[in-house]
N, C-alpha and C positions, 0 to 999 in steps of 0.2 A: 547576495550570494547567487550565484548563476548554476544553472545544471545543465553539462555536457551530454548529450545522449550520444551513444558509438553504434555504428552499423554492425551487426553481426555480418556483413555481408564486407570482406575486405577489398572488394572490389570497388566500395561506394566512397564517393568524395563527398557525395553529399553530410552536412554538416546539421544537426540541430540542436539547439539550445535555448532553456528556457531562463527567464531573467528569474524570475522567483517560482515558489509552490504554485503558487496561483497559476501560471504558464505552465509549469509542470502536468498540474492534473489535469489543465487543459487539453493538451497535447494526446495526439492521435496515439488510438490502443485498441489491439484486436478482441476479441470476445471473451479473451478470459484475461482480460488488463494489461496485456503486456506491451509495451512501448514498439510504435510500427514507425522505422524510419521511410522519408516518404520514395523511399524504391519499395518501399513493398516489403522488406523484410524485421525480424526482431531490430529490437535495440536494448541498451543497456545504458546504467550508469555504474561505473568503478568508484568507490567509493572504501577508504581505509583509515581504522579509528584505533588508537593506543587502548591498551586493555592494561588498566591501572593492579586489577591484582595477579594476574599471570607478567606482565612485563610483556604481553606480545603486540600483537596486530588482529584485528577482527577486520578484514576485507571481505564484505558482500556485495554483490552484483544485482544490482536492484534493475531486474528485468521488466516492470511495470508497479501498478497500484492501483486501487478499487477503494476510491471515493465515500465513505460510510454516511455525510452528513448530509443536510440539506442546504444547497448554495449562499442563501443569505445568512445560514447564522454565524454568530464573531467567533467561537470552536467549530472547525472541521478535522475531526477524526479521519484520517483513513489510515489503511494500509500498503505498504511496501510490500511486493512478490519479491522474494529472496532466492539468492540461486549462487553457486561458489565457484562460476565459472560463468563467461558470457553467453553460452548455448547450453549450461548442465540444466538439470531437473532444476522445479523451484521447490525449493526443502523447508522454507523457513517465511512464515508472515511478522512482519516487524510494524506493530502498531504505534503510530505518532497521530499526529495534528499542527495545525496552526490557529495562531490565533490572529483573528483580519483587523487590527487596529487603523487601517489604510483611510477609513471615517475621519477618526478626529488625530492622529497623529501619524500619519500618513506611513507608517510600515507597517511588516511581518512580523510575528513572531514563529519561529519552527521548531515545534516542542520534542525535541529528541538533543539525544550525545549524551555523551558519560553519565550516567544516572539519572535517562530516561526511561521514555516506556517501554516495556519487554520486546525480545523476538523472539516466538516460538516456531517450534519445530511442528510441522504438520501432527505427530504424536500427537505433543503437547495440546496443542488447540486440541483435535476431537476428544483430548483425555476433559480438557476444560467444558467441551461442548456436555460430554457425557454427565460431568459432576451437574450443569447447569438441569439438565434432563433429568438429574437424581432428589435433585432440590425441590423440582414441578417450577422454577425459575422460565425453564422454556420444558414444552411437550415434544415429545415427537410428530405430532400431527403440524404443530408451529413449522419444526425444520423441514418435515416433508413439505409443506404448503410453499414455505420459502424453496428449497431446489426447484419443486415445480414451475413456481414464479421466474427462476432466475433471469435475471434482465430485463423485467419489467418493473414498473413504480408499486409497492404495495402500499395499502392504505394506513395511516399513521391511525393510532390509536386505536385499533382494533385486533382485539386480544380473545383467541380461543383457548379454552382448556379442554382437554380431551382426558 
């Protein structure tokens, strides 16, 4: 399966496209994950899925994605920036993975479509974030630490409670 990336920019010819996830997450993203075609501006992928109990259409605009795992392992979580238009706000983080079976059986697997993982609503998540914070699951000193951090490597297996 291939992913087309679109220039927000209608003047551009240029073309990018990635052969699989792997290429995908690859692929050039400005500071807050969003997809940079190489003139310099956003991109997007259009993207449109049947919606088995309403009968409709769910088309989102997967404006970028933020990598959650670490590169060698066979699960890579990330997420999809969601957005319902090719320039609107992004509204919506839509959590999947792959699985890297490319070792011994030489493909992808891309863990999403009809009865996969959630997309939430920015709401959503901080309401999720907050239950996690009500649990002592994560502290608030965890998340401050982490936005402080943002975009640097932090250290695996070190866990404060405040």
């Amino acid at each position: 399966m291939g992913w087309q990336v679109e220039c927000t920019n209608s003047d551009c010819v240029r073309k990018l496209r990635a052969n699989n996830i792997v290429d995908l997450i690859a692929m050039p993203r400005d500071s807050k994950g969003q997809f940079l075609c190489s003139c310099g501006k956003n991109g997007y992928i259009k993207k449109a899925f049947p919606l088995q109990e309403e009968g409709g259409v769910w088309e989102p605009y997967l404006r970028g994605l933020i990598p959650l795992g670490k590169p060698r392992d066979t699960y890579q979580p990330f997420i999809f920036l969601v957005s319902y238009g090719p320039t609107g706000e992004v509204t919506d983080i839509w959590f999947s993975y792959y699985k890297d079976l490319r070792s011994s059986e030489g493909r992808l697997k891309l863990g999403y479509g009809p009865g996969g993982p959630p997309v939430l609503s920015k709401i959503k998540f901080l309401h999720l974030v907050s239950q996690l914070v009500a649990t002592r699951c994560l502290t608030k000193r965890e998340i401050l630490d982490a936005i402080s951090k943002s975009g640097t490597k932090q250290k695996s297996g070190t866990r404060r409670r405040s």
